[in-house]
KEFI-689010 format. One record per residue (C-alpha): residue number from 0; residue in three letters; x negated, y, z negated. Coordinates in nm, 2 decimals. Last residue first. Example, Ala and Ser with C-alpha at 12.3 -4.5 7.8 and 13.67 -1.06 7.14 Angstrom:
> k  r  u  v  w
> 1  Ser  -1.37  -0.11  -0.71 .
> 0  Ala  -1.23  -0.45  -0.78 .
//
This chain:
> k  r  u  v  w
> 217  Unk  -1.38  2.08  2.60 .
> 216  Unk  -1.31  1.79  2.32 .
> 215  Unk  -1.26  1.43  2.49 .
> 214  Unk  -0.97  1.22  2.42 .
> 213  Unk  -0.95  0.89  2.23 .
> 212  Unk  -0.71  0.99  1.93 .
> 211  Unk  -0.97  1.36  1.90 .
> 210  Unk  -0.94  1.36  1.51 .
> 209  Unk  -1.24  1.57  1.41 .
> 208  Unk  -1.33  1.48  1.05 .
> 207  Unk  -1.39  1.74  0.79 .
> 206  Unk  -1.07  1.67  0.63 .
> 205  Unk  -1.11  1.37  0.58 .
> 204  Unk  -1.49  1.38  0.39 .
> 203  Unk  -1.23  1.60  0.14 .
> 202  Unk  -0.95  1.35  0.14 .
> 201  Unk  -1.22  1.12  0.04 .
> 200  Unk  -1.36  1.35  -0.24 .
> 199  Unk  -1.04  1.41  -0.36 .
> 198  Unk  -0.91  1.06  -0.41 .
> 197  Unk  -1.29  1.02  -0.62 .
> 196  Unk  -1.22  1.31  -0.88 .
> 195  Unk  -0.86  1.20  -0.90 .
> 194  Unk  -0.95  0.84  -1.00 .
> 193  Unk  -1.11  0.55  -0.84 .
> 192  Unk  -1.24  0.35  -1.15 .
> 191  Unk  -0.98  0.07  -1.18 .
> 190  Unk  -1.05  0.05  -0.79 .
> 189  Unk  -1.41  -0.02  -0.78 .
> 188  Unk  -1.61  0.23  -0.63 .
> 187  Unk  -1.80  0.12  -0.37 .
> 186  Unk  -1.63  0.35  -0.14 .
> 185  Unk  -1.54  0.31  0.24 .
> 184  Unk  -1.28  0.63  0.41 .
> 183  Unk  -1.17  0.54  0.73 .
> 182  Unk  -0.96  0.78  0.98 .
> 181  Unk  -0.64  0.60  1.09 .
> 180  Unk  -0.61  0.57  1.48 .
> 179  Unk  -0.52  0.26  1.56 .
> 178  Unk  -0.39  0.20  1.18 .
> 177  Unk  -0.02  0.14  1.25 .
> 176  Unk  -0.10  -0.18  1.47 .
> 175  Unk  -0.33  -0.32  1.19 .
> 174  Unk  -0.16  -0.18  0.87 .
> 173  Unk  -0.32  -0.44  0.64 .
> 172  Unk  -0.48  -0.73  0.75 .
> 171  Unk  -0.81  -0.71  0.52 .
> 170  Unk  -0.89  -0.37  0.66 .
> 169  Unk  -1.30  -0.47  0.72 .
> 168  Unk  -1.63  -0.32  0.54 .
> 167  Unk  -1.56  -0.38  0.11 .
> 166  Unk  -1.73  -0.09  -0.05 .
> 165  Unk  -1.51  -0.18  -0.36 .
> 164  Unk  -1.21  0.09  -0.27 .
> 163  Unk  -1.10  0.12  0.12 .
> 162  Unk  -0.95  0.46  0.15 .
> 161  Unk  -0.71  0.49  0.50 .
> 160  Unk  -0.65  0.81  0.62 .
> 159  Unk  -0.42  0.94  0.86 .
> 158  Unk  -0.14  0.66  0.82 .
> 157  Unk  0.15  0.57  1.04 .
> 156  Unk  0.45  0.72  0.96 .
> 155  Unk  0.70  0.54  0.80 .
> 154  Unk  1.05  0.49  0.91 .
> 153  Unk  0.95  0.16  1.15 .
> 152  Unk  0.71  0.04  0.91 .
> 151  Unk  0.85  -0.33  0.84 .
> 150  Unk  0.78  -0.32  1.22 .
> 149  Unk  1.08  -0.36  1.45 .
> 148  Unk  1.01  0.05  1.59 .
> 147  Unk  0.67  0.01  1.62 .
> 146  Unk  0.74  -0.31  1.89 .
> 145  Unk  1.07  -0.11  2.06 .
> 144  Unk  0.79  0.19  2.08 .
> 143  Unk  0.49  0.02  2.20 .
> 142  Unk  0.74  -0.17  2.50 .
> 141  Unk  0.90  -0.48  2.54 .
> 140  Unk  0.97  -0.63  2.88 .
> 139  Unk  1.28  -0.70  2.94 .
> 138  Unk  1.62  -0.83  2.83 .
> 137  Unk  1.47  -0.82  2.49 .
> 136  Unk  1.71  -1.01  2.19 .
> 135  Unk  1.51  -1.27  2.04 .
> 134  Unk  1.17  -1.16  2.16 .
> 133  Unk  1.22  -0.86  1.96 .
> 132  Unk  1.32  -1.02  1.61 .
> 131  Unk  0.99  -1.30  1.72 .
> 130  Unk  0.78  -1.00  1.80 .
> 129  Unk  0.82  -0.79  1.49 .
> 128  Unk  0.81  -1.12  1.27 .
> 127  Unk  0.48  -1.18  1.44 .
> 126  Unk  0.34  -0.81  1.39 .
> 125  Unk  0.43  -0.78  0.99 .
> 124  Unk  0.27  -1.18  0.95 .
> 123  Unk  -0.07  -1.03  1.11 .
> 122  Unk  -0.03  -0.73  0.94 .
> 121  Unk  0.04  -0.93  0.55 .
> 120  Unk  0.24  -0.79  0.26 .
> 119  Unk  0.37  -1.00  -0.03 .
> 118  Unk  0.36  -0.64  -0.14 .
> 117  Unk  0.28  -0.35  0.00 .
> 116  Unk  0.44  -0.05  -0.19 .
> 115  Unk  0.53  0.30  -0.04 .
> 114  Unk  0.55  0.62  -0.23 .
> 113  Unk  0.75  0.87  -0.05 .
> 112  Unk  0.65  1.27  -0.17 .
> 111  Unk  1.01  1.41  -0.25 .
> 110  Unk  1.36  1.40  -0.11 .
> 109  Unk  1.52  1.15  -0.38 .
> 108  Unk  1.82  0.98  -0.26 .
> 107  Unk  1.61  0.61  -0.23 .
> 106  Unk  1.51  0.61  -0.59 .
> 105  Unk  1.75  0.44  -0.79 .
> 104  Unk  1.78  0.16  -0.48 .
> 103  Unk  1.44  0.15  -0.45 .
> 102  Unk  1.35  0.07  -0.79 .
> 101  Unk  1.61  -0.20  -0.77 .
> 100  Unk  1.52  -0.38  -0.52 .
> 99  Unk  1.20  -0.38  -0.71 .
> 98  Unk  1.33  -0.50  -1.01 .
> 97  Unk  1.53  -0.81  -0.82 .
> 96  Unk  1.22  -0.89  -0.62 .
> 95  Unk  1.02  -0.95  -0.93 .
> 94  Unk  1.28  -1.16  -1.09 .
> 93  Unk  1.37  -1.37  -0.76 .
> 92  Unk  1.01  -1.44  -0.76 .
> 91  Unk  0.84  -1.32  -0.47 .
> 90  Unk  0.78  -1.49  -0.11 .
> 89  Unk  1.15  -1.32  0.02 .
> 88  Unk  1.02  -1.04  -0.02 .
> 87  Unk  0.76  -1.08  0.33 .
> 86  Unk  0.66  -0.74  0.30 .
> 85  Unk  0.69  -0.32  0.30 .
> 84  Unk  0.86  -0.24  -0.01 .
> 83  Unk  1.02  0.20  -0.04 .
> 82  Unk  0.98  0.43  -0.30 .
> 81  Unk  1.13  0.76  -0.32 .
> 80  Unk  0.95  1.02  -0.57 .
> 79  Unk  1.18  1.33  -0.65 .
> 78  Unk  0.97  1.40  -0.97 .
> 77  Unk  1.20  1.30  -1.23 .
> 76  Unk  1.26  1.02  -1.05 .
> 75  Unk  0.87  0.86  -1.01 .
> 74  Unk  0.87  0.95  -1.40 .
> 73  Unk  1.20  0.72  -1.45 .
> 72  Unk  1.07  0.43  -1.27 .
> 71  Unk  0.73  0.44  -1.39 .
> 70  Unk  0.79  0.18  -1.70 .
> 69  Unk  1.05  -0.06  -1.53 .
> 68  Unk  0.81  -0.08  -1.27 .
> 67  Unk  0.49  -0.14  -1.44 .
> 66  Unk  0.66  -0.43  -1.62 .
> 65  Unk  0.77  -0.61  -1.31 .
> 64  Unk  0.42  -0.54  -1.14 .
> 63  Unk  0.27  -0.69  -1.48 .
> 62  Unk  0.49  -0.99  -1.44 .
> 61  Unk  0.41  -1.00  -1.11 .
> 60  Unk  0.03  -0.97  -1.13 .
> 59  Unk  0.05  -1.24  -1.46 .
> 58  Unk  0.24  -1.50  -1.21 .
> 57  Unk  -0.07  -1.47  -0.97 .
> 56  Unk  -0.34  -1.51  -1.19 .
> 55  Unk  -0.18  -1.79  -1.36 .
> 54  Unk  -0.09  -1.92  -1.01 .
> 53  Unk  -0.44  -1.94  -0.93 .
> 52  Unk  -0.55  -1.68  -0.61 .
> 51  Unk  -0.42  -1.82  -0.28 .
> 50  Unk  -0.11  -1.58  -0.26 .
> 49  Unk  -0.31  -1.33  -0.28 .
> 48  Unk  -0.33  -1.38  0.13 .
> 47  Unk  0.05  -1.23  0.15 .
> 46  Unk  -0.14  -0.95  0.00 .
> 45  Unk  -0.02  -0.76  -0.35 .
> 44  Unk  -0.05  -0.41  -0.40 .
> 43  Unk  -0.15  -0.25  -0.09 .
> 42  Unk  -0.04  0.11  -0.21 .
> 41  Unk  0.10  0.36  0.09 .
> 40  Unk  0.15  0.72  -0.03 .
> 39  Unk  0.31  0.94  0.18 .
> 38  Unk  0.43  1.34  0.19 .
> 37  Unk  0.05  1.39  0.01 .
> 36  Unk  0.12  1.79  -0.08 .
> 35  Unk  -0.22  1.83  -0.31 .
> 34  Unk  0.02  1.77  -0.64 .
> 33  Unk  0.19  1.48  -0.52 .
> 32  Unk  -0.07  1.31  -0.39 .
> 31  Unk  -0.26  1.37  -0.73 .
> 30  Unk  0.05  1.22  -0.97 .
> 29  Unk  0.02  0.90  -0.73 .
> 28  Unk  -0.37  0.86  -0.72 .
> 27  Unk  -0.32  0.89  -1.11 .
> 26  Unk  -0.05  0.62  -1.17 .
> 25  Unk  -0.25  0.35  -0.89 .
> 24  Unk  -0.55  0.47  -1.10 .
> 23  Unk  -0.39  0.36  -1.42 .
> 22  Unk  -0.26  0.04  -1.33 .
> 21  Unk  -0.64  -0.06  -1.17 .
> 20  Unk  -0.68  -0.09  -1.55 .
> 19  Unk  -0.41  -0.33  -1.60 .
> 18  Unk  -0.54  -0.52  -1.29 .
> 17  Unk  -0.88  -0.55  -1.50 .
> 16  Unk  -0.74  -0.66  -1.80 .
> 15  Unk  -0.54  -0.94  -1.58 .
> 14  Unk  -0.87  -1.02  -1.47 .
> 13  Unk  -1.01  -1.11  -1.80 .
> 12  Unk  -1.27  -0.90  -1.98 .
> 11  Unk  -1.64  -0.95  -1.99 .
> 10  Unk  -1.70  -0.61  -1.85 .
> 9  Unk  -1.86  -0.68  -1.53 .
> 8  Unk  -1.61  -0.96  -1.49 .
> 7  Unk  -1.30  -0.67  -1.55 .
> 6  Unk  -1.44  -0.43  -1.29 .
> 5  Unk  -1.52  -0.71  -1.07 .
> 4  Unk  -1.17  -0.86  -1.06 .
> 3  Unk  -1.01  -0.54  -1.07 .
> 2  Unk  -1.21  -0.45  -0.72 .
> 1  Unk  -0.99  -0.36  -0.45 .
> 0  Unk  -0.69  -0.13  -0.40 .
//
């Protein structure tokens, strides 16, 4: 979800303004994969890398994530939403952490759609800690499935379509290993302006696609 610094610069707001904004899509791309039979929803919310940005910038996005949560909690229930956090929690605030630990726990008997949140979330990091919990215990040698099955994603699919929002050209270390195969969908639309109409254009251009996974069609 890329672009709320843009969209908020272009408009001589501040960022925080903009990450409000992006707020509202993240809402709407939710209600949508529910409605067209999306059975997961993976957000990249917050990067290990975001780490970097100011810490004004950073302690607002928590305290906005925080605030968010408490909000969409009840609608995500009524709905049969469950929500699982892929990441490094242990990075976040003990007051962020606690209200998403929470979240999941309210949420984790509903049967619906599953709503997955990346945050504090790094590949890179995701593959090492895989390694190091494998390496620690593996009599021999360790195979694709013992690796998929230590990843923070190891009762999550792995994606069919990845949208990329700000016409940004790379994955920015998220989902490497579970992305192999992942069809690619690049917009220049900024996230706080990717709405419905735009989600169902890219699951349109998806479904046109021929997934072959390396083989050759007769």
């Amino acid at each position: 979800m890329d672009g709320n610094g843009r969209w908020a610069t272009a408009r001589g707001l501040t960022k925080i303004a903009g990450h409000k904004e992006g707020v509202k899509s993240a809402r709407e791309i939710v209600r949508v994969s529910g409605e067209i039979g999306v059975k997961y929803l993976t957000l990249y919310t917050f990067s290990t890398e975001n780490f970097r940005r100011s810490r004004l910038e950073v302690d607002a996005l928590m305290t906005l994530l925080v605030t968010t949560i408490g909000k969409e909690v009840r609608n995500l229930h009524e709905n049969n939403v469950r929500l699982s956090v892929i990441g490094r929690l242990d990075k976040i605030a003990g007051t962020t952490r606690r209200a998403l630990e929470s979240a999941v726990c309210k949420l984790e008997q509903n049967t619906g759609r599953h709503l997955v949140l990346a945050i504090a979330y790094g590949s890179r990091q995701e593959i090492l800690d895989a390694v190091n919990s494998l390496t620690s215990t593996a009599k021999s040698e360790i195979t694709e499935e013992q690796l998929s099955a230590a990843l923070y994603t190891s009762k999550i699919p792995d994606p069919d379509l990845i949208n990329r929002t700000s016409g940004e050209m790379r994955l920015s270390n998220f989902l490497l290993w579970q992305a192999a195969y992942a069809e690619l969908v690049v917009t220049s639309t900024l996230w706080p302006d990717f709405r419905r109409e735009q989600f169902l254009q890219a699951i349109e251009e998806y479904s046109g696609r021929e997934r072959r996974y390396g083989a050759r069609t007769p």
